[in-house]
TORKOLBA-547179 format. One line per field, with one value per residue (C-alpha): residue in one letter; x, z, y. Coordinates in pm, 1 decimal, decimal comma. Layout:
// residues N
residuo: A ...;
x: X ...;
z: Z ...;
y: Y ...;
//
This chain:
// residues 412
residuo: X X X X X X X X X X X X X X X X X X X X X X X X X X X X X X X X X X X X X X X X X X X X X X X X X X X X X X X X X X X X X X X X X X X X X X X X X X X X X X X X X X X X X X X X X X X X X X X X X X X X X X X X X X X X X X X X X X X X X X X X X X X X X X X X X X X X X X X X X X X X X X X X X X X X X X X X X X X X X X X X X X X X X X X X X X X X X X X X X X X X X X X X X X X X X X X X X X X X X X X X X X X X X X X X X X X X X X X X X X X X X X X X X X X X X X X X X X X X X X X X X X X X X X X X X X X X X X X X X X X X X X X X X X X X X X X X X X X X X X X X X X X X X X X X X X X X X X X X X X X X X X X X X X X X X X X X X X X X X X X X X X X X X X X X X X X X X X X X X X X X X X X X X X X X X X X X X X X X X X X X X X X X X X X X X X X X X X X X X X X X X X X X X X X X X X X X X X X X X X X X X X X X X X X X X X X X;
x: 3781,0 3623,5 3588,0 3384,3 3150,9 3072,5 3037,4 2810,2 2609,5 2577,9 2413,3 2191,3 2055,8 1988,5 1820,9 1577,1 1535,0 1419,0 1230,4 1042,8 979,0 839,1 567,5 443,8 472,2 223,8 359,7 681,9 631,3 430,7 725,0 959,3 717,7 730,7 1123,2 1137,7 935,1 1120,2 1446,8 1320,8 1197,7 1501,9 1706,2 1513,3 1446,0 1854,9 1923,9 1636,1 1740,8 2126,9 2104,2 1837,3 2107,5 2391,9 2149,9 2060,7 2458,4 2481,2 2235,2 2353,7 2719,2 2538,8 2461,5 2822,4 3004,0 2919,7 2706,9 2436,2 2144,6 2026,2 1709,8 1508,4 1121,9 1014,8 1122,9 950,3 1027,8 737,0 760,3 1173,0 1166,7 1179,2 878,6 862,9 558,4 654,8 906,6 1092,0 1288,2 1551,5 1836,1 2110,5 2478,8 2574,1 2438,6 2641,9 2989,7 2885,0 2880,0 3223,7 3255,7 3159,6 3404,3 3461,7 3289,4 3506,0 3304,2 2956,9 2827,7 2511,4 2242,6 1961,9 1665,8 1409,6 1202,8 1306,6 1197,5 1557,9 1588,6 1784,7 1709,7 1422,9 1415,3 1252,9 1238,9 959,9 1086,8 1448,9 1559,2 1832,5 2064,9 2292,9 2604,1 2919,9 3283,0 3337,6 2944,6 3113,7 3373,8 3107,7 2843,8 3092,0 2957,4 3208,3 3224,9 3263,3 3332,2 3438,2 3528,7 3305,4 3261,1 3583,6 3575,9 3678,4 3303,9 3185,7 3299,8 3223,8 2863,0 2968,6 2640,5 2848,5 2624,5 2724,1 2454,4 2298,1 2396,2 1954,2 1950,1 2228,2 2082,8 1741,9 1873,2 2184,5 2105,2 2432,1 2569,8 2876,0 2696,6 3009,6 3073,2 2708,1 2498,8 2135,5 1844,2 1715,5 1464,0 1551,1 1915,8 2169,0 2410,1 2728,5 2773,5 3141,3 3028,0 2868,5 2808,5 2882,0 2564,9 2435,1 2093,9 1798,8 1937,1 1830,1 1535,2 1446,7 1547,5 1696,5 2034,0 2093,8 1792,7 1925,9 2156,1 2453,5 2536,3 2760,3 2513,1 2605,5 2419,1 2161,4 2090,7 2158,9 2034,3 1758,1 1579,1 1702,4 1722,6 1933,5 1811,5 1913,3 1720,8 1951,0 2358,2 2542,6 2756,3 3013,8 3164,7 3486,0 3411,5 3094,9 3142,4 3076,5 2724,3 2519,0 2711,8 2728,7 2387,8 2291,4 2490,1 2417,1 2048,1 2157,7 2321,3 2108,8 1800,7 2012,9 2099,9 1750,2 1629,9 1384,4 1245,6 1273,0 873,3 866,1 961,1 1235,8 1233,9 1523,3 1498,4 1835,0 1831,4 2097,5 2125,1 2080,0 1787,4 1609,6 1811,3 1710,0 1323,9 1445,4 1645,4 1383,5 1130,0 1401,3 1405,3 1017,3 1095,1 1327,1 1115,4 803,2 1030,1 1183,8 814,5 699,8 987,0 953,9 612,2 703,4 1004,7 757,9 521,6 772,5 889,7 554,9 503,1 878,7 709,9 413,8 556,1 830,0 583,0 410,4 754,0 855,0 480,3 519,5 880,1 828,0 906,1 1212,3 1359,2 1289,8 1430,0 1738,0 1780,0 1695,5 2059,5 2238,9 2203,2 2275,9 2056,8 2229,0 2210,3 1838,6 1877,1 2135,3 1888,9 1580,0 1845,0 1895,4 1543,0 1512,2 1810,4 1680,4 1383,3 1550,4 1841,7 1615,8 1375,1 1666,1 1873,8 1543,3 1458,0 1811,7 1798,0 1457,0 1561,0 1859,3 1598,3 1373,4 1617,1 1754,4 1428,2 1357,2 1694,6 1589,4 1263,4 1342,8 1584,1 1829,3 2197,3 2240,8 2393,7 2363,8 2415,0 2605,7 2546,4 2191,3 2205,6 2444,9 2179,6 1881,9 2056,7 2143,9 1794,2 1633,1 1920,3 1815,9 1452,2 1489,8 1697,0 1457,2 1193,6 1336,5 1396,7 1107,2 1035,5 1406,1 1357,9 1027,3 1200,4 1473,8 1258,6 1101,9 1207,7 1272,0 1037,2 765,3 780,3 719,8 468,3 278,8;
z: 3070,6 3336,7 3145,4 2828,4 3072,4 3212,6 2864,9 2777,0 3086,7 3019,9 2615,9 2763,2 3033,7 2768,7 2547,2 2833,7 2932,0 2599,2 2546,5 2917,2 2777,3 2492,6 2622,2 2808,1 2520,8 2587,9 2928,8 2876,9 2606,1 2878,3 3079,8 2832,8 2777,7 3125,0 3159,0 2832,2 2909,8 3257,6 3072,1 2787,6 3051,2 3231,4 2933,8 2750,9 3060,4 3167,6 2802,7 2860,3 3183,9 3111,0 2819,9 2979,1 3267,0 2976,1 2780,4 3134,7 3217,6 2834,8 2826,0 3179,9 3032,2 2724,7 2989,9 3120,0 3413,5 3801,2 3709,3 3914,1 3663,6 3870,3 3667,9 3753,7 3861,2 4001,9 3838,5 3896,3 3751,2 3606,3 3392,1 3421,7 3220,8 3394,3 3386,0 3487,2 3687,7 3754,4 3630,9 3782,1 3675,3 3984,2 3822,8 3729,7 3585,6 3910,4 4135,6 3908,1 3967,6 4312,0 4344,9 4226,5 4606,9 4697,7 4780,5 4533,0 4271,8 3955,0 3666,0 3725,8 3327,4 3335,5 2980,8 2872,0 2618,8 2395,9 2083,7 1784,1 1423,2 1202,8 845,7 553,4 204,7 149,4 410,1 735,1 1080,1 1266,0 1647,9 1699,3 2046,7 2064,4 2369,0 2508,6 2684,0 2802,6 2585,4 2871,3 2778,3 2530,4 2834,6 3061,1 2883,5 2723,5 2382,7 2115,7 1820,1 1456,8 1221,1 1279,6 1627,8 1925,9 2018,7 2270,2 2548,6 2311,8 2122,2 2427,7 2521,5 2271,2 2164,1 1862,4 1692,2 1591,4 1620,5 1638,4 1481,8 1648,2 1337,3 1305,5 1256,3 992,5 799,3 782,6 690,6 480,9 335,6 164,2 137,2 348,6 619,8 802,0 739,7 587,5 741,7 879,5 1010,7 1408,3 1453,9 1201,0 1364,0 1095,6 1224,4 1100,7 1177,0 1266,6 1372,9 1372,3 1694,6 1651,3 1706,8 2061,2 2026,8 2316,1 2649,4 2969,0 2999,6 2680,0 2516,5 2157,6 2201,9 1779,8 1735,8 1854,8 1824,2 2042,2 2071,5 2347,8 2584,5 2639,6 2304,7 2366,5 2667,8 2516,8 2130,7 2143,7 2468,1 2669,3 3022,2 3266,7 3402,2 3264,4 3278,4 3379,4 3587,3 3460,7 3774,8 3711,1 4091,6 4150,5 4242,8 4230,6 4612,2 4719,1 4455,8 4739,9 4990,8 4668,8 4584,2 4967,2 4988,5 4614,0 4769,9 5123,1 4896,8 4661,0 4946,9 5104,5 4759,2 4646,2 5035,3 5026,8 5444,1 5605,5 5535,1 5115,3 4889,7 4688,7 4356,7 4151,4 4135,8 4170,1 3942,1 4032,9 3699,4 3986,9 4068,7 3727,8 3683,7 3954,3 3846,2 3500,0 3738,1 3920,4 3609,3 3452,5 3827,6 3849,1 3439,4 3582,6 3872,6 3699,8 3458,7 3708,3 3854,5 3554,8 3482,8 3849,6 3775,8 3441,0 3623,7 3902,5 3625,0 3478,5 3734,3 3860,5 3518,4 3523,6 3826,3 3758,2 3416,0 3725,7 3914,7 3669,6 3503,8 3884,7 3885,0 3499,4 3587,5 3925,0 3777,2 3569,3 3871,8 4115,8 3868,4 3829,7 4230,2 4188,3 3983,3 4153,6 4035,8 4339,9 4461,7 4306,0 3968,6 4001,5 4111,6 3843,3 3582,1 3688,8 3710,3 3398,7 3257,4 3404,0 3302,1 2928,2 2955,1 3135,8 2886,6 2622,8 2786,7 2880,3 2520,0 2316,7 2567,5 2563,7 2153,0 2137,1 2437,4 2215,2 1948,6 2096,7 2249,7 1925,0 1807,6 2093,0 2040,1 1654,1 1702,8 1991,9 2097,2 2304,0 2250,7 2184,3 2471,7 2566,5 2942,2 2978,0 3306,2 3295,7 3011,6 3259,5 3522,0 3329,2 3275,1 3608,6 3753,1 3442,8 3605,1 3953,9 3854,9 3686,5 3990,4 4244,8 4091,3 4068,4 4406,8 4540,5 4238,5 4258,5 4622,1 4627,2 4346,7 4555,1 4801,8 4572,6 4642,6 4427,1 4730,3 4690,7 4269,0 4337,9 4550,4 4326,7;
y: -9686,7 -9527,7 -9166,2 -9417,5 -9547,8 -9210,3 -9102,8 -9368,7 -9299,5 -8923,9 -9023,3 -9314,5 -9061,9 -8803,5 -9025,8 -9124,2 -8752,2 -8708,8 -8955,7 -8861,4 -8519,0 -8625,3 -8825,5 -8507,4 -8255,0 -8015,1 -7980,8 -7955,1 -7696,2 -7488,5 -7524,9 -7408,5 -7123,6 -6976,0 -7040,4 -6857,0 -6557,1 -6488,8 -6491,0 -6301,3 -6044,6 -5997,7 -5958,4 -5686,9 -5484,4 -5489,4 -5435,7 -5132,2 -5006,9 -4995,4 -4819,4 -4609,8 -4497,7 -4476,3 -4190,4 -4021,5 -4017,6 -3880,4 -3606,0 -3494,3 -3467,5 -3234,2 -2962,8 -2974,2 -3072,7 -3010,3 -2788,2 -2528,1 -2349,1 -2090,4 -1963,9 -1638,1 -1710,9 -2050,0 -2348,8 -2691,4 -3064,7 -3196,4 -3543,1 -3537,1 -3158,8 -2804,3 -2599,6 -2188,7 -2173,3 -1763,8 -1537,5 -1280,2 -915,4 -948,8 -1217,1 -939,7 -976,2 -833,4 -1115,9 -1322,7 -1185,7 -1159,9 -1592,3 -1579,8 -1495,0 -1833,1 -2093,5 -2390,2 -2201,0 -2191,2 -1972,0 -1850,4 -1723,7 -1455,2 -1560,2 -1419,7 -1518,1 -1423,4 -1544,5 -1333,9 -1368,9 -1460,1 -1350,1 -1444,9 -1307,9 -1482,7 -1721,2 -1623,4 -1794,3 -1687,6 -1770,5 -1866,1 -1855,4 -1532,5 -1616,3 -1292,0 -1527,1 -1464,4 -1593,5 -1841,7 -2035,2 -2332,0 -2443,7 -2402,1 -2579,7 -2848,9 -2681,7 -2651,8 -2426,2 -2682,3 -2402,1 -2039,4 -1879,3 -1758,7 -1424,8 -1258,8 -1065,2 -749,7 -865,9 -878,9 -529,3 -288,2 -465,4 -616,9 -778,0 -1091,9 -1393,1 -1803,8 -2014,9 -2332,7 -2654,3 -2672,2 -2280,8 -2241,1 -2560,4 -2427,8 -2031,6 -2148,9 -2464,3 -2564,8 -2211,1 -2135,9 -1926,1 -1751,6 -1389,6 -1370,1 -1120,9 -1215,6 -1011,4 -1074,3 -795,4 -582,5 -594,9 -706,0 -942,8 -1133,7 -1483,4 -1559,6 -1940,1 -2262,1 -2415,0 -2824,9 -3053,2 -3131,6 -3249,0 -3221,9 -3163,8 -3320,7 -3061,0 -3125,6 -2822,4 -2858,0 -2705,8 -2697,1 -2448,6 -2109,8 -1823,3 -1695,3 -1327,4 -1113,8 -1058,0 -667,7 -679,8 -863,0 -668,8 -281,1 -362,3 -644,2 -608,4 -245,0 -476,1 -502,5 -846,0 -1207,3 -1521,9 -1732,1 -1815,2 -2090,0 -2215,0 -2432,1 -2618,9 -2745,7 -3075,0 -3298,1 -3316,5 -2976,0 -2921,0 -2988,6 -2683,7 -2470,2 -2511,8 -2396,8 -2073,2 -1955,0 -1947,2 -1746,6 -1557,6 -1402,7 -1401,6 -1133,5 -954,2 -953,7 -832,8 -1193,8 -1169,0 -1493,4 -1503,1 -1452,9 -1721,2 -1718,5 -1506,7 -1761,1 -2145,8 -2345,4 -2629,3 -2902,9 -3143,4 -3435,3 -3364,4 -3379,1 -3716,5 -3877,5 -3855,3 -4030,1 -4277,6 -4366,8 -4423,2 -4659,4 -4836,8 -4867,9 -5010,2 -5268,5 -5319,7 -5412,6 -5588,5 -5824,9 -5926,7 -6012,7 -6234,0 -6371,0 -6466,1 -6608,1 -6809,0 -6917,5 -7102,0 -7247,4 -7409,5 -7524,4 -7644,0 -7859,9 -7989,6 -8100,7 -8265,1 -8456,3 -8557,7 -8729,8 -8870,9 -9040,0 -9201,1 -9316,9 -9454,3 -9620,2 -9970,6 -9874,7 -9673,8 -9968,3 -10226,7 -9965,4 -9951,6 -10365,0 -10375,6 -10123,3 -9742,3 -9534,2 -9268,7 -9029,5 -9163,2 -9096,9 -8755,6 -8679,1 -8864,9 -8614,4 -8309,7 -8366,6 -8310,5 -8048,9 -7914,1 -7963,5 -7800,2 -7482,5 -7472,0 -7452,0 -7186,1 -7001,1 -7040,7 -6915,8 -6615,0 -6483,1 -6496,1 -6331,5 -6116,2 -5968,5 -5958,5 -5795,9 -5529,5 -5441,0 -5395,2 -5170,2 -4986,0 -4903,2 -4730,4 -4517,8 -4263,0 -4503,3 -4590,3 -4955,2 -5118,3 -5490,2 -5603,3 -5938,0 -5922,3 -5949,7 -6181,3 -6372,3 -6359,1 -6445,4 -6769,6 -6877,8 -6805,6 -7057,7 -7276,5 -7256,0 -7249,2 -7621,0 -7728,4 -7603,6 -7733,9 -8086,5 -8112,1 -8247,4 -8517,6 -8636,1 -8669,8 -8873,4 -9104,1 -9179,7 -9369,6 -9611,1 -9957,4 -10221,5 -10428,5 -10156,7 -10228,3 -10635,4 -10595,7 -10318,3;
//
């Protein structure tokens, strides 16, 4: 019996609620509005920043793991991408082998790089980056080989000019034609390909790892450019723990090899992947940020606006509240009553931001270069803080009802 009347009283309330609301449409719709665009807010920008962090984590993984670039020249961030502000001749395959020296340092790969025009038949590419590595670069770069084999260290040794083609490189010389065991031109140099790197896409310095060509880099050094210097170490740490150390002696290091007084600057850059992440980091924190003020302001009008639209309610109603205090309703039927309009118009903000927020977010995800990923948490979130927004709101207009009197409602 007990659990009927309750029922009962929970459909008469909502009935009134309604009813209330409706009489004060315009400003209940504003309200609505501003509950809606907080929650809307804060679910496209955690949808936003968690798939931003998921595509930082993503491209960082692309370069490989615990991982040191030490590049010849200075190298500077600018905008989240490296930039060489000066280069240097003093990076050797030497100073390499040398780090191996270095505690916690498992592989350290010399590379080296140049523009060369690629030819095949009729088809000619007019700069493809040529880059001399080492047999070890695909476990130290997490790059795999899809068709064919990479070069060995017998390649390697007696200058073979075997080549492994970048998936954008064999798909603009090849077409559909089977490109290994073709031979191509690079500078005049014939070359056989032996394979076809798998697809990898724009790194983290926004590099686009599918358009260029691998060769031994005793061959790229003796047969395309007559150097003895490389452009770049690839040094792969131990442990994630010990970058930071690593990263400090490779410097002392190779100050000392290349005879750098305490006085000069260094002649070599390096580059921990970190570093270049944390800049994206913090733009997808100043994203979520600005995100989460927006939606605070949004949230603060709303709830200004489910006040207002109390206020006036508890000033419409002062008879029917006094003449339900007259036959006993309890204070805190009259709070539950007014928590319960509130409630209405927050559920509803809330309900229609988190559907357009999803919306929206998909929308978002389809024109731009970001994995799909939705955040229940912040969906979760959104919703309690439309919640809290009614409730707080309430507060003060469920209060100020409670102290009408059924004496005060005679008299007036």
């Amino acid at each position: 019996m007990n659990i009927l009347l309750r029922y009962r009283r929970i459909i008469i309330n909502i009935k009134i609620a309604w009813g209330s609301l409706c009489n004060f449409r315009l400003r209940t719709l504003l309200a609505i509005a501003g509950v809606f665009l907080g929650t809307f807010s804060l679910v496209v920008v955690a949808n936003f920043s968690l798939s931003l962090s998921k595509k930082i984590k993503l491209e960082s993984s692309k370069m490989g793991e615990n991982l040191l670039i030490v590049r010849s020249g200075i190298v500077r961030t600018v905008g989240g991408r490296e930039r060489l502000m000066s280069e240097a001749a003093t990076l050797t395959v030497d100073d390499a082998y040398t780090l191996l020296n270095i505690n916690n340092i498992l592989k350290a790969s010399p590379s080296a790089n140049k523009l060369f025009p690629v030819r095949y038949k009729n088809i000619t590419l007019k700069a493809v980056p040529l880059v001399g590595v080492m047999p070890d670069y695909p476990k130290i770069r997490n790059f795999s080989v899809e068709r064919g084999t990479f070069f060995s260290d017998d390649d390697l040794r007696r200058h073979e000019k075997v080549v492994v083609l970048g998936r954008k490189v064999a798909e603009r010389l090849f077409g559909n034609t089977e490109p290994l065991g073709k031979n191509i031109l690079i500078f005049r140099v014939p070359c056989r390909v032996i394979g076809i790197m798998e697809e990898k896409g724009v790194d983290i310095s926004g590099f686009d790892q599918d358009n260029q060509i691998f060769i031994p880099l005793s061959t790229f050094l003796r047969r395309f450019v007559n150097k003895n210097f490389i452009n770049t170490i690839y040094v792969k740490v131990m442990d994630e723990r010990y970058i930071l150390s690593v990263k400090t002696e490779i410097e002392s290091l190779l100050r000392v090899r290349h005879k750098i007084t305490p006085e000069k600057n260094d002649d070599f850059t390096v580059v921990d992947l970190k570093d270049v992440m944390k800049l994206q980091l913090q733009a997808s924190s100043m994203i979520r940020t600005l995100g989460r003020i927006a939606g605070a302001v949004s949230f603060m009008i709303g709830g200004i606006g489910i006040l207002s639209i109390m206020m006036l309610i508890v000033n419409e109603r002062k008879t029917e509240i006094g003449i339900r205090r007259a036959v006993g309703s309890r204070k805190k039927d009259i709070i539950s009553q007014f928590l319960m309009e509130s409630s209405f118009i927050s559920i509803i903000g809330a309900f229609l931001g988190m559907s357009l927020g999803l919306v929206g977010s998909i929308i978002i995800f389809n024109i731009s270069d970001i994995p799909f990923t939705i955040s229940l948490n912040g969906m979760a979130i959104a919703f309690l803080v439309s919640l809290t927004t009614g409730i707080i709101a309430v507060l003060y207009p469920a209060r100020k009802a409670t102290l009408i009197e059924p004496v005060d409602v005679i008299k007036g």
